[in-house]
C-alpha positions in Angstrom: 73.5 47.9 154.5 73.3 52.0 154.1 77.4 51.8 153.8 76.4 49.6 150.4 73.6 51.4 149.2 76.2 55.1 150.0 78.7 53.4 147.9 76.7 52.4 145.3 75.0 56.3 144.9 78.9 57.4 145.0 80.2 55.4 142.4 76.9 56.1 140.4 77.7 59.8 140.7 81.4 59.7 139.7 80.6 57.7 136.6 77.6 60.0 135.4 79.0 62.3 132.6 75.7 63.3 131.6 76.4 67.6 131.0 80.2 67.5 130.8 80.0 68.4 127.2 77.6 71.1 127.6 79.7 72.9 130.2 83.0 72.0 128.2 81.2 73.8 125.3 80.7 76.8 127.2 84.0 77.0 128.3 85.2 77.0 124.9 82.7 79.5 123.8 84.2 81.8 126.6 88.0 81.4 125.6 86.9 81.8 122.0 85.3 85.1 123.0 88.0 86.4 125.3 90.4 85.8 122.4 88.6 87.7 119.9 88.0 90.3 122.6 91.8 90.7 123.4 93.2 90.5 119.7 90.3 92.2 117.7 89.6 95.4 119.7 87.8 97.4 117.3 85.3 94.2 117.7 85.4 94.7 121.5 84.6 98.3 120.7 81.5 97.3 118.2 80.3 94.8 120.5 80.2 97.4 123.2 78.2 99.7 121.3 75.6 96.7 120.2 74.7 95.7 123.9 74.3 99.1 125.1 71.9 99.9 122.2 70.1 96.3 123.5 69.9 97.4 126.9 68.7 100.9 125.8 66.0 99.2 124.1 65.0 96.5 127.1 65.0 98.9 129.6 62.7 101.4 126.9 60.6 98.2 126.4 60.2 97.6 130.5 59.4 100.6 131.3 
């Protein structure tokens, strides 16, 4: 009887797609920003400078 009910939960988790396509959205969202990192790198360098005036201002807005 717990054999059934073990092989029932199983095939109920290999059939659930529920959050694929969020996490195959993320993956694109990473390629897409490795790319543009890799072929545009005066963006890379502008991007730099934008997060380190962000954290500048979180760790100014923490303290």
């Amino acid at each position: 009887m717990f054999g059934f009910y073990q092989q029932l939960c199983a095939r109920c988790l290999r059939e659930d797609e529920g959050g694929q396509d969020l996490v195959e959205y993320a993956l694109l969202a990473g390629l897409v920003a490795v790319a543009a990192g890799l072929f545009l790198p005066g963006l890379s360098t502008s991007m730099d400078s934008i997060y380190s005036k962000l954290a500048s201002k979180l760790a100014e807005a923490s303290s």
